[in-house]
N, C-alpha and C positions, 0 to 999 in steps of 0.2 A: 316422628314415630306415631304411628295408629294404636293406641290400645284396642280390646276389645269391644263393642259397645258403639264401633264409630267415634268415640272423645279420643282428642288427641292427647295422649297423655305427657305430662312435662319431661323435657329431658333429663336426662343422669347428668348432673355436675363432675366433670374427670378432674381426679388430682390437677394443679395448678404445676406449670411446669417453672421450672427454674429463676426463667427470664421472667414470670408473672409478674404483674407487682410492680415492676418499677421498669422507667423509660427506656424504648430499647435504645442501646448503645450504636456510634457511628457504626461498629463492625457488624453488627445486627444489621441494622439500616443499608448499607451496603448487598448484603449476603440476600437481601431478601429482593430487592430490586431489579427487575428486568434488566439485561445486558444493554447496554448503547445503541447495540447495532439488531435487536432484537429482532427478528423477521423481514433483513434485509438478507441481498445477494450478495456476492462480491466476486470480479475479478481481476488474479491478480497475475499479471506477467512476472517474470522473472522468480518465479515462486521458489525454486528451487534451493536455495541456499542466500544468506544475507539479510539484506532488509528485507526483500521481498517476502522470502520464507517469513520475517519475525511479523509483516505485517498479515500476512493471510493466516498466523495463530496468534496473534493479538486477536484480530476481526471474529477467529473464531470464539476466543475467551466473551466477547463479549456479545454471544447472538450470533452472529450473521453466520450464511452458508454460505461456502466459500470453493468456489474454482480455481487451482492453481495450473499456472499455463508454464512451462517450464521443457524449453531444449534437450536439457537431459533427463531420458525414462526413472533412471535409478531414483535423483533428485526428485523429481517430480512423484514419485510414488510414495517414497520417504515423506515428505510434505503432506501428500495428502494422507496416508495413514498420521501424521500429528492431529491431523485440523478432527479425522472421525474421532482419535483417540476424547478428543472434549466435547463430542457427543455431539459432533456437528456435519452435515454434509456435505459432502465434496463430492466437486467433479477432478478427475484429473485429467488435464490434456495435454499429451509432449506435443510441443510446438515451436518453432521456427519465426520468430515473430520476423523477420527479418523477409518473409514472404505473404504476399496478398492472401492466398486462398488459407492459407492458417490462421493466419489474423482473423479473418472472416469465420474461418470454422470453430474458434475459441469462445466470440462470439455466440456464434449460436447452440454451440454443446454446450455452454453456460445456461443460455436460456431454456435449452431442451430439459438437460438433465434436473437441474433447480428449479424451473419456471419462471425466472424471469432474472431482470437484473438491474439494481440499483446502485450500485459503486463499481467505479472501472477503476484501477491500477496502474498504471501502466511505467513497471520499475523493471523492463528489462535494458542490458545495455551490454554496447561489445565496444573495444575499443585495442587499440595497438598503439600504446607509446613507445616516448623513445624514435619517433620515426619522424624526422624529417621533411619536410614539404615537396623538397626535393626527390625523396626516395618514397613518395608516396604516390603508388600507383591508381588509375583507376578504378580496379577491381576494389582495393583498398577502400578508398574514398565510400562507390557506392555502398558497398557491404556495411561500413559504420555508418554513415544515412540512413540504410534502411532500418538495421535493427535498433539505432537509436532515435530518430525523429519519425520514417516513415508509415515504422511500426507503430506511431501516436496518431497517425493521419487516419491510417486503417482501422484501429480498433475503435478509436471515437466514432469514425464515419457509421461504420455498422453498427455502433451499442445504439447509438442517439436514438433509433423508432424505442427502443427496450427503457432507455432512459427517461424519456421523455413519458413515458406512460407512470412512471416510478411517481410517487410522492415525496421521495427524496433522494432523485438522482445528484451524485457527486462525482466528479474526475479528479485523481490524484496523480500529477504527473513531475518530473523531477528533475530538477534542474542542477546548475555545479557550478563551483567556484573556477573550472577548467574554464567556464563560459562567461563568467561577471569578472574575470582577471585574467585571462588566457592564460595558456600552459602550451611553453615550448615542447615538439615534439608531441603535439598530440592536437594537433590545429583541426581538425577535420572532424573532432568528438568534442571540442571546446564549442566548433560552429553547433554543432547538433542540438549539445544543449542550450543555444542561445537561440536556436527557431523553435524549440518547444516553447521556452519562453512568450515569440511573440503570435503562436500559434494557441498556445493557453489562451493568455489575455483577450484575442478577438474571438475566441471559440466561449468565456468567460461572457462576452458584452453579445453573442450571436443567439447562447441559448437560455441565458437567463429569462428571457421571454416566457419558457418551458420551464423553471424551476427547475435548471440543471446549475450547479455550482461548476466551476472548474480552479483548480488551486494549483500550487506547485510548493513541495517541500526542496529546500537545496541544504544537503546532508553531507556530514563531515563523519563519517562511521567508520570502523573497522571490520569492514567487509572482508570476504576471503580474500579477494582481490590484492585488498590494501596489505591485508596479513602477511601477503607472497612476496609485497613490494618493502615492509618491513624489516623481513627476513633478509632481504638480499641488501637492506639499505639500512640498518640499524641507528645510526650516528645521524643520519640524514632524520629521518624517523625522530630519533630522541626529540634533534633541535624543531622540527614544525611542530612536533607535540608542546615544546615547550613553550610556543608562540603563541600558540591558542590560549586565548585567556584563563580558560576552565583548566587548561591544561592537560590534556587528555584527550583523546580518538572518540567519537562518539561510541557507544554501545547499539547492535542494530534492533534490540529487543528493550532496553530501557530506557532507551532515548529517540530515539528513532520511530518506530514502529506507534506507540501514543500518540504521536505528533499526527501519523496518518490516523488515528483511529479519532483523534477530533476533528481534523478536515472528514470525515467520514460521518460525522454523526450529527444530531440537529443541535448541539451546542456550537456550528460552526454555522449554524443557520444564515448567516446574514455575510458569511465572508465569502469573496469571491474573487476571482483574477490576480489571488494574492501568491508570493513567491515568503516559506515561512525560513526561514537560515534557519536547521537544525544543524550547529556547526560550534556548540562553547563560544561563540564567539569570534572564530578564527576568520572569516569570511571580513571582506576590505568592503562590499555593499551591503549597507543597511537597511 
């Protein structure tokens, strides 16, 4: 403040607020701290309902602006009105991952509408158990390749110029216990996520080079999916829940969605081509 005269004259001392006085407290300390993912991008496939959804408004809780890419319009709009409701931007894009030219255009309406992009996702998935090798048709086959592995070949290919510019580009891709144990009746989503697996790992050693991280979460959650498969399987359900050590379904918001938000952030700075078992326990590889 200027007084008259040109001297700067001393400020007014304001009452002392509350917290004055004495250290501030962890919940202070917290509250007052930049989010994790502060002035980062993100996008996330499968956005629409599940983990994906819990991870693109974790991401947002903490910073980041956040693309959700999601199949279904309804889903996808729902999502992204969460992620503004906390004050953060979004793109929304219904998309089809399970085809090249969307893949690609997620991509880039990511980087158009946010300006750039630093974290890719990539948690969407289709699959049809219950179906035999046998009775598993070609159409079949390639359909869950595309939108489970394909669609990781395509959106990496196109992020990596956007990544690689990033100062802390991360890939979060997901893997399954369908795939580290097989699962009868569903061989063809079990392969899928066992070539993400070894498409992570050499894409992990290819662009490290670039300061590009690549990880893999393998999650044991109660997705809607699993919810639908509950319901129809109660007894089946009790007893796998009761296997899992933790004993219980993961949660796709309390358990789940964190796990990506530290692969996502520079506390994960130095890990890479790592596969994390978000799973209680339950998963047979360690």
């Amino acid at each position: 403040m200027i007084a008259q005269g040109g001297r700067r004259s001393r400020p007014t001392r304001s009452e002392p607020k509350a917290s004055e006085g004495r250290s501030p407290s962890a919940s202070d300390q917290r509250a007052r701290r930049p989010g994790r993912l502060a002035g980062r991008v993100a996008l996330v496939t499968g956005a629409g309902q599940g983990i994906g959804r819990a991870i693109a408004l974790a991401f947002a809780r903490e910073g980041a602006d956040v693309a959700v890419a999601e199949l279904d319009a309804a889903k996808a709009e729902s999502s992204a009105e969460a992620v503004r409701a906390l004050g953060r931007r979004c793109a929304c894009i219904v998309a089809d991952v399970g085809l090249r030219a969307d893949c690609e255009r997620a991509v880039a309406e990511t980087v158009g509408e946010l300006g750039g992009l630093d974290v890719l996702v990539n948690g969407a998935a289709w699959a049809q158990p219950n179906t035999p090798i046998g009775e598993t048709s070609d159409a079949l086959y390639q359909r869950t390749m595309d939108v489970c592995m394909t669609s990781v070949f395509w959106t990496m290919r196109a992020a990596y110029p956007h990544l690689k510019r990033s100062a802390s580009g991360s890939v979060i891709n997901f893997a399954s216990n369908a795939g580290t144990e097989g699962m009868a009746g569903n061989a063809v989503y079990a392969a899928s996520k066992e070539a993400i697996r070894g498409f992570s790992r050499s894409l992990a050693r290819e662009w490290g080079r670039d300061g590009i991280r690549v990880n893999m979460i393998r999650p044991i959650a109660a997705s809607p999916s699993l919810a639908t498969w509950v319901e129809e399987n109660p007894a089946l359900a009790a007893a796998q829940a009761r296997a899992i050590p933790l004993g219980r379904f993961g949660d796709c918001e309390a358990d789940i969605a964190p796990v990506a938000v530290f692969l996502a952030s520079d506390e994960s700075r130095y890990l890479t081509a790592v596969t994390l078992p978000a799973d209680g326990g339950g998963g047979q590889e360690r």
